[in-house]
N, C-alpha and C positions, 0 to 999 in steps of 0.2 A: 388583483393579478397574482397567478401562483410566480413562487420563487423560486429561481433557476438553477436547478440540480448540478452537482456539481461532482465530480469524479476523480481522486487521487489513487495514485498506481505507486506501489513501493515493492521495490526488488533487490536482492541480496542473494549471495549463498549459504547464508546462516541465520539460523531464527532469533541470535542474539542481533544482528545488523539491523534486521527489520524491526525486531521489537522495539531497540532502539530512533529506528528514524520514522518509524509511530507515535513513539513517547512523545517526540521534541517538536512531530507534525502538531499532536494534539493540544502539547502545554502553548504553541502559540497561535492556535484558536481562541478566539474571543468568545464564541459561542456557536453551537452549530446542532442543526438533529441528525442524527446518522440513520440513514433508512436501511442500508444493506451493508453486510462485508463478503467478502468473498477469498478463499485464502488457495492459493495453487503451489503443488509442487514439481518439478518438471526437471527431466534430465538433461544434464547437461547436451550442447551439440558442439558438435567437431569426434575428432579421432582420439581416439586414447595417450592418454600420456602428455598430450597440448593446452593441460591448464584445465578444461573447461570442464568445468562442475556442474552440480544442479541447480535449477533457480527455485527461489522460492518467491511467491508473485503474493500479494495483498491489493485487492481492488476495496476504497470505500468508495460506497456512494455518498454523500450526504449535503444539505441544504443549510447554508449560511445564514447567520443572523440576520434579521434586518436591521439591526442596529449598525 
């Protein structure tokens, strides 16, 4: 039986945030195969001047050990 794909989404407004909470997703994985990544950058929404920035969005896909 195939093993059940699995989908992690990480967002921030800065590439050091994501990098970071990629790092610390990874280091505590046990094991895994990553089939795809997907990386987006997106503007902020609201009005000007009320905080809201750009996103930057990180989709993996990937399938978990079986161990």
């Amino acid at each position: 039986m195939p093993r059940p794909m699995r989908v992690k989404i990480f967002m921030d407004s800065t590439a050091s945030a994501v990098e970071g909470q990629v790092n610390a997703w990874l280091d505590s994985l046990k094991s895994a195969t990553i089939i795809k990544t997907d990386t987006t950058a997106t503007a902020g929404a609201g009005k000007s001047g009320d905080g809201a920035g750009p996103a930057i969005v990180v989709t993996i896909w990937y399938e978990p050990s079986s161990n």
